[in-house]
N, C-alpha and C positions, 0 to 999 in steps of 0.2 A: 504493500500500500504506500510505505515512504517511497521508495525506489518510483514507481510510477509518479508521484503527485512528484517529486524531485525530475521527472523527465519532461514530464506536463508542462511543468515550471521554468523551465530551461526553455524547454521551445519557444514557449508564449515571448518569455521574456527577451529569447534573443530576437522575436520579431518585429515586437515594440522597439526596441532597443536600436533597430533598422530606421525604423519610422520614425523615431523622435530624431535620432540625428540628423536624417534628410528635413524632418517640419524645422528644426531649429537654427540650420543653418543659415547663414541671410545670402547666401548665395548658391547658384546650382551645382549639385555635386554630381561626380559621376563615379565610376564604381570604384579605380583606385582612390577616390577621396574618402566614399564611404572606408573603404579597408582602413585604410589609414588610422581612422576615428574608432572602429571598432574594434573590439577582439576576437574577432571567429576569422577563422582559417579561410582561406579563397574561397574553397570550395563549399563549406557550408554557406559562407556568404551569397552564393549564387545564388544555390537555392533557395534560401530566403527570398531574394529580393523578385525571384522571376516567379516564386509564388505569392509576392503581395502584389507584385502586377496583375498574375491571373486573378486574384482576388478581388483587382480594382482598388486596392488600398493604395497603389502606387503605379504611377504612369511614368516608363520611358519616353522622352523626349527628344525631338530631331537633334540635336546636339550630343544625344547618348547620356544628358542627364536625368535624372531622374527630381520627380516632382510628386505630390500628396495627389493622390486620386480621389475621383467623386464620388467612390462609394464614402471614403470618408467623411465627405459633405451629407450623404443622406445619414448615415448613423449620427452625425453628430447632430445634425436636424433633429430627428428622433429621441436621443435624448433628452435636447434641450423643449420638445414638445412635452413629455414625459414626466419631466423634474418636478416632483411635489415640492421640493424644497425650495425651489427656486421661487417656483410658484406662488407658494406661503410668503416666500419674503419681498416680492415684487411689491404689494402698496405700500409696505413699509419704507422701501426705498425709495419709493417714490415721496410719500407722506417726507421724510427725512429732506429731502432734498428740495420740496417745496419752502420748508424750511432755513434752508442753509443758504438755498441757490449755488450751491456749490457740488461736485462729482461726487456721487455716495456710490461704493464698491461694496458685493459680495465677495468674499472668497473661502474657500474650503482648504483646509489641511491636505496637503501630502505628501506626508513623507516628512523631509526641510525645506519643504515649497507648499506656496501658498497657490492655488488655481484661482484666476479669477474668474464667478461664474455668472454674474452679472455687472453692470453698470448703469448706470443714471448721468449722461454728461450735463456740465456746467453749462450755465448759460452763458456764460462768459467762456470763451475759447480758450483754452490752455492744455499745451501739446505735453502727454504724457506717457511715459512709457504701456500703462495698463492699459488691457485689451479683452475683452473676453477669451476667454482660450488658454491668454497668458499665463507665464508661469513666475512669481517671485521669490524672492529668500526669506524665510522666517525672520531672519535676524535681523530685515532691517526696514522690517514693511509695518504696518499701523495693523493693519489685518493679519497677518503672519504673527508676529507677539501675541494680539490680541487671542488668536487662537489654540497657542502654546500654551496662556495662563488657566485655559480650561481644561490642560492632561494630568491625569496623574501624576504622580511626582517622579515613580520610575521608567514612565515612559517619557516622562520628559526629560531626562537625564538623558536616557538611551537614545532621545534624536539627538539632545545638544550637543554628546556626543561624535555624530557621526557629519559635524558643520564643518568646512573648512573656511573659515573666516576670511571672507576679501572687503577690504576699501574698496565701497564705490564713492565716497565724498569723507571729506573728513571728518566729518560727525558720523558713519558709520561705528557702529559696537565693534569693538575690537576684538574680543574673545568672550569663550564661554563663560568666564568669572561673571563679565559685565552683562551679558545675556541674562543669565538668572539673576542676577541683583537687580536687572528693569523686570522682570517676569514676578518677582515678591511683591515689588510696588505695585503693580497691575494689577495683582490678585487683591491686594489690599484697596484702591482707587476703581478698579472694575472699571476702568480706562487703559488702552495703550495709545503712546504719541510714535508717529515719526518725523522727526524732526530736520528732514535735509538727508536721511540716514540713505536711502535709498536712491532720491533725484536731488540734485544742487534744484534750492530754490521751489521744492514741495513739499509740503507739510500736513497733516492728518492725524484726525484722533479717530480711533476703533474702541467698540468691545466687545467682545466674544460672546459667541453662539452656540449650545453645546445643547445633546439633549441628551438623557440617560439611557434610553433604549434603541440610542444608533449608534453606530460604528465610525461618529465622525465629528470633527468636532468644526466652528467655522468663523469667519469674522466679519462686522459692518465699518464703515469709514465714513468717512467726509474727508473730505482731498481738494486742497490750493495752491495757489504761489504764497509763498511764502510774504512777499510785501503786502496780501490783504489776509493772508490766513497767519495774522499774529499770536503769538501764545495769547493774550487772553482772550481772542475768538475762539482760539482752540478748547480753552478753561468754557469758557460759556456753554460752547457744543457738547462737553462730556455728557448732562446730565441728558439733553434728547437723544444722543447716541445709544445709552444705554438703555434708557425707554424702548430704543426700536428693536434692539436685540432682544430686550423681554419682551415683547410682545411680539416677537415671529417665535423665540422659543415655547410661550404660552399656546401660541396658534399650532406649533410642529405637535405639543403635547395634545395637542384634540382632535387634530385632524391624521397625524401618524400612527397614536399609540393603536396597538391592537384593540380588535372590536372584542365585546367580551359574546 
């Protein structure tokens, strides 16, 4: 039974593992680029890639590179038709944002990345790295912290763990020490900030999303430029922030838990 779920697991994951580095590159690769990036041998690489072509998860291109296929577009449709979660949390984020006038973000735990799984844009334009889709770092996102401080303590050990810390701005957290010294304050304030940590010149206050009977835990924001999103705009937003996350978690609890 381990031996199988261990082969299982192996396949799946060297497939993803195909597809994430072709979606994440910002340029088109081709097959000795993918090799390069990954770790399988030529020959299982082949295979792989000419069976997520068959599969439409991936399309070769006149150039011999390789690009995200449409079936991937219709799954991803599908999910995101699907998502109770998402679902649930959509007037809140809207309701938030009426508020703020400013970007409110969903995102979901995984892993040491946060997924962003919706958004709400600003009325005001301001070009930002989050996307739907996207993927960013726990350790230096408003949503990412915000949804660290809702794990247990040994599994939060065991991702902060497995972080390797990079500067993207100089207010970035530097290490794991300083990660869980902001993640204690958070649990205690039931707020996280990012401060610049993530983007020069954007800033966001989150709180966490969590609900007892799922396997996941998530975070809401407010997101600006830093010259009108001041800390004490930031201070002011805490307490709506966390209104909207209880009241999608209160909604997750009635509308998810089991029927009896």
């Amino acid at each position: 039974m381990g031996k199988a779920r261990e082969n299982s697991t192996g396949t799946l994951g060297k497939a993803l593992e195909v597809v994430h580095i072709i979606a994440s590159s910002p340029v088109p690769l081709r097959f000795t680029d993918v090799l390069k990036l990954s770790d399988q041998p030529r020959g299982t690489l082949h295979r792989q890639i000419s069976n997520l072509i068959e599969e439409g998860l991936l399309d070769l291109n006149r150039d011999h590179s390789y690009g995200l296929g449409l079936r991937l577009l219709e799954l991803a449709s599908r999910a995101w038709a699907s998502n109770d979660f998402r679902a649930i949390a959509e007037p809140h984020l809207q309701r938030l944002h009426e508020q703020t006038g400013e970007t409110v973000h969903l995102g979901v735990l995984r892993g040491i990345e946060v997924i962003y799984l919706d958004k709400v844009e600003s009325r005001q334009s301001v070009r930002m790295y989050s996307q739907i889709g996207n993927t960013a770092p726990v350790y230096c996102t408003g949503v990412g912290k915000a949804a660290l401080s809702a794990l247990p303590d040994d599994e939060l050990q065991a991702r902060i763990a497995q972080i390797a810390f990079r500067r993207f701005t100089a207010s970035t957290l530097p290490d794991a020490k300083a990660l869980r010294q902001e993640i204690e304050q958070i649990r205690v304030e039931g707020n996280a900030y990012d401060r610049e940590e993530h983007e020069a010149d954007i800033c966001c206050v989150a709180a966490p999303i969590h609900a007892n009977n799922r396997h996941f835990v998530a975070g809401i924001s407010v997101t600006g430029p830093a010259y009108r999103i001041t800390p004490e705009v930031l201070q002011s937003w805490a307490g709506i922030t966390r209104a909207a996350a209880a009241a999608i978690m209160a909604n997750m609890a009635t509308r998810l838990s089991p029927r009896a």
